[in-house]
C-alpha positions as CSV (number, residue, x, y, z in Angstrom):
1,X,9.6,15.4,-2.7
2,X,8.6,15.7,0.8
3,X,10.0,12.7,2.4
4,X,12.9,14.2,3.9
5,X,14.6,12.6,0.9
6,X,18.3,13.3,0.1
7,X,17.9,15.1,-3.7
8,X,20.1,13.4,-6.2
9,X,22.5,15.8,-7.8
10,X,23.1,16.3,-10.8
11,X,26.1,18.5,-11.4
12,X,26.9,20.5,-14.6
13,X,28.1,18.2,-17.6
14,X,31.7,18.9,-18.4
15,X,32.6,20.5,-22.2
16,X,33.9,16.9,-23.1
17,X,32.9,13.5,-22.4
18,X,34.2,12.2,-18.7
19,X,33.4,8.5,-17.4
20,X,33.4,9.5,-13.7
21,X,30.7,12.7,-15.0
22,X,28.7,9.5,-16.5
23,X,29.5,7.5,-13.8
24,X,28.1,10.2,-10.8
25,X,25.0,10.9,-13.6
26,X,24.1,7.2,-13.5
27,X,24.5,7.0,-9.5
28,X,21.8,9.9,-9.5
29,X,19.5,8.3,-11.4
30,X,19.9,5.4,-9.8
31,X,19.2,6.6,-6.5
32,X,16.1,9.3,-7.8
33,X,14.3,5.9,-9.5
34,X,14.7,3.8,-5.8
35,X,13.4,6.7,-4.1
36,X,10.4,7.1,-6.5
37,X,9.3,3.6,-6.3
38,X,9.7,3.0,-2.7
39,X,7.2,4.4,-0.8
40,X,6.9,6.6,2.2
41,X,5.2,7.6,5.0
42,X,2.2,10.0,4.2
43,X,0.7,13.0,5.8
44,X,-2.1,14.5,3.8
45,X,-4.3,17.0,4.8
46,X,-7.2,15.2,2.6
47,X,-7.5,12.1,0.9
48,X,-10.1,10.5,-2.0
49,X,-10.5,7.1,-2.3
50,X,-12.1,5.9,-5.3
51,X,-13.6,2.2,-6.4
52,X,-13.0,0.6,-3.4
53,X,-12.5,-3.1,-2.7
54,X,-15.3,-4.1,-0.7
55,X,-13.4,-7.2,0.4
56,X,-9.9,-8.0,1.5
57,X,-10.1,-11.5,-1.3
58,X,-6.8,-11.3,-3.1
59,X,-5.3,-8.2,-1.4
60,X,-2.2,-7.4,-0.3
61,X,-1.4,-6.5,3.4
62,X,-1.9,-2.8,3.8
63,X,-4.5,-2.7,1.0
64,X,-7.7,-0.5,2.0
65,X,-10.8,-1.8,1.4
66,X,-14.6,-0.8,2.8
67,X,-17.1,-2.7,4.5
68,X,-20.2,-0.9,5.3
69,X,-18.7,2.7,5.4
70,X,-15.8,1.4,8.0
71,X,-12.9,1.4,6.1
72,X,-10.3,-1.5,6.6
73,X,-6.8,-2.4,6.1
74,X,-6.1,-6.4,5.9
75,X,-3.1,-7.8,7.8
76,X,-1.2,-11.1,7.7
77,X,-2.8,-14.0,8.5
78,X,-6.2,-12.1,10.2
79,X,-8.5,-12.4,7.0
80,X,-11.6,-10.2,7.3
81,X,-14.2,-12.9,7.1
82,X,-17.5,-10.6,5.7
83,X,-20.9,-12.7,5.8
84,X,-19.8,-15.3,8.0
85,X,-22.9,-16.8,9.4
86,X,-23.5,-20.1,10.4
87,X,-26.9,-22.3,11.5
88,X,-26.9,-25.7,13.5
89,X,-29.4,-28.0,15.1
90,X,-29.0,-30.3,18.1
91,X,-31.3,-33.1,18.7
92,X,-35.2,-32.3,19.1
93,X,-37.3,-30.6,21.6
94,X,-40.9,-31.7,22.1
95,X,-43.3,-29.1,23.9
96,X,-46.2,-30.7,25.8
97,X,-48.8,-28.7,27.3
């Protein structure tokens, strides 16, 4: 692990059965599966990203996706609105020479 992470301990079983052996094997367990599914900060001296979003449709916040070699990462309620282009007309214009 190198998050800084307290290690759980597991201590060396007794010769017989003991509940508070159980019980202190169950607490380790316990707290080694919440530290392996909650993530942590990263430091990485390289990372690979493969198959890439190229849109941030359906992602979650924090989700890296790629638009045009710029790689982004979608926040709440600031959608990432690729293509967006628009056309309008006004009235006419007449040209007279």
């Amino acid at each position: 692990m190198s998050r800084n992470l307290a290690k759980p301990f597991f201590g060396k079983p007794p010769t017989e059965y003991s509940i508070a052996y159980m019980d202190s094997l169950v607490r380790s367990f316990a707290l080694y599966i919440q530290q392996m599914q909650n993530p942590g900060a990263g430091r990485n001296t390289t990372q690979v990203f493969t198959n890439l979003p190229n849109n941030d449709s359906g992602l979650e916040d924090g989700t890296v996706f790629v638009v045009d070699g710029v790689l982004r990462v979608p926040v709440a309620h600031q959608p990432y609105a690729a293509g967006v282009l628009g056309t309008g007309q006004v009235g006419t214009v007449t040209v007279t020479a």
